[in-house]
C-alpha positions in Angstrom: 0.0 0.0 0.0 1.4 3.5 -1.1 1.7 6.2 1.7 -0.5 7.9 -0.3 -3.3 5.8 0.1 -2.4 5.5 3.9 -3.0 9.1 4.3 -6.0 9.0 2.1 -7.5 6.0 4.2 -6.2 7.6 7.5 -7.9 10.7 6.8 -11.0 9.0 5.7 -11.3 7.2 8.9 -10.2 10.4 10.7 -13.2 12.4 9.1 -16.4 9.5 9.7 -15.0 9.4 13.3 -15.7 13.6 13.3 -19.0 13.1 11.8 -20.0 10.1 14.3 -19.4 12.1 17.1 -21.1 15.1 15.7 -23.9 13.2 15.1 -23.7 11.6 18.8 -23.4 15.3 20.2 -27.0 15.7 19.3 -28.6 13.0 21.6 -26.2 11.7 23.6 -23.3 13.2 26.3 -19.7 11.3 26.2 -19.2 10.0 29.2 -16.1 11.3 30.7 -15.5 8.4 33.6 -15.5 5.5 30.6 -13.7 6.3 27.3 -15.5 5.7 24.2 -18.7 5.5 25.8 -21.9 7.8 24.8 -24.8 7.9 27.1 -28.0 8.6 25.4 -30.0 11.9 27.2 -33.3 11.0 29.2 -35.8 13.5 28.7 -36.6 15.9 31.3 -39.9 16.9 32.4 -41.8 19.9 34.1 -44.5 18.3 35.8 -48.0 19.7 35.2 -50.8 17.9 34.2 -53.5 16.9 31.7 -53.5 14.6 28.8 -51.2 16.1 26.1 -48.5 16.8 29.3 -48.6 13.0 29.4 -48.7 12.0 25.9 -45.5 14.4 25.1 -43.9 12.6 27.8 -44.9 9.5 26.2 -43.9 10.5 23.0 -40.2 11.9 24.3 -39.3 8.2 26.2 -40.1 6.5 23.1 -37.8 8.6 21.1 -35.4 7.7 24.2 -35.6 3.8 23.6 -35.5 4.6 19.8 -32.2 6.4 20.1 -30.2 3.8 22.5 -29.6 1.0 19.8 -28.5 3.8 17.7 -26.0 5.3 20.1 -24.8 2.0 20.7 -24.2 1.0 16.8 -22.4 4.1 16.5 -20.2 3.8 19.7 -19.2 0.6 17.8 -18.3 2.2 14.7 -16.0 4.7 16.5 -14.2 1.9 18.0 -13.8 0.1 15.0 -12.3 3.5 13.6 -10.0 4.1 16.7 -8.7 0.3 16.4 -7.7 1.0 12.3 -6.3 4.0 13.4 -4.4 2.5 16.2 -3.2 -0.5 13.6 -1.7 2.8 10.8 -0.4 4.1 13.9 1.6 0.7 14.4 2.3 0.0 11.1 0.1 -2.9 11.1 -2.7 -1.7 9.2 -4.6 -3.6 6.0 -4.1 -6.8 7.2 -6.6 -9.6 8.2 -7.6 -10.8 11.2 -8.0 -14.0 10.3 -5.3 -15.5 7.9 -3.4 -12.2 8.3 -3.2 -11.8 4.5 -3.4 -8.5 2.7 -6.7 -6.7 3.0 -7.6 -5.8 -1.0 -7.5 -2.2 -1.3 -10.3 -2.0 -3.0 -11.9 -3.3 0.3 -10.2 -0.7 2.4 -11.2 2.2 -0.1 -15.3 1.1 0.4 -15.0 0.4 4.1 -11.4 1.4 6.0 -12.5 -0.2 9.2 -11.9 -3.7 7.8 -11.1 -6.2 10.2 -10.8 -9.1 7.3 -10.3 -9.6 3.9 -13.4 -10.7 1.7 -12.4 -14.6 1.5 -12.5 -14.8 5.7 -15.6 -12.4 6.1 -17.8 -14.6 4.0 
């Protein structure tokens, strides 16, 4: 692999990691006592009464639950992007896994997270 692609692949990975978070920051605090680790915000309520005070409420904790499998998929993404990351930093980068064969570049182009090469991920 050419340095060039490196740099290409480590800025890639670089800029979905920015846009992750970004995307995090909207719902969700990072919690600063466990790296990596997003916590989802629970909707705060005014009290008061009647019916549509209660269905708003309703409507807010169901957006809640909706949002936690997200924050979680994307918590996993960003650690997939710090461990390729990590493996450029090391010099170990583009190679499976598995059989610890080359990653194609192709691959690496469409999804710079690889773990595998296509062979061991089927």
């Amino acid at each position: 692999m050419t340095k060039k692609l490196l740099k290409e692949l480590k800025e890639k990975l670089e800029k979905q990691k920015s846009e992750i978070e970004n995307h995090l920051q909207k719902f969700a605090t990072e919690d600063k006592k466990l790296k990596g680790d997003w916590d989802t915000r629970y909707p705060k309520f005014n009290g008061g009464t009647g019916s549509q005070i209660l269905e708003d409420a309703a409507d807010q904790v169901e957006e809640y639950i909706t949002l936690l499998p997200l924050e979680h998929n994307l918590e996993l993404r960003i650690q997939s992007i710090n461990k390729a990351l990590e493996k450029i930093k090391k010099g170990n980068y583009g190679k499976c896994e598995k059989c610890k064969k080359k990653i194609s570049e192709e691959r690496l182009k469409i999804y710079p997270e690889a773990k595998t090469c296509g062979k061991c991920e089927k």
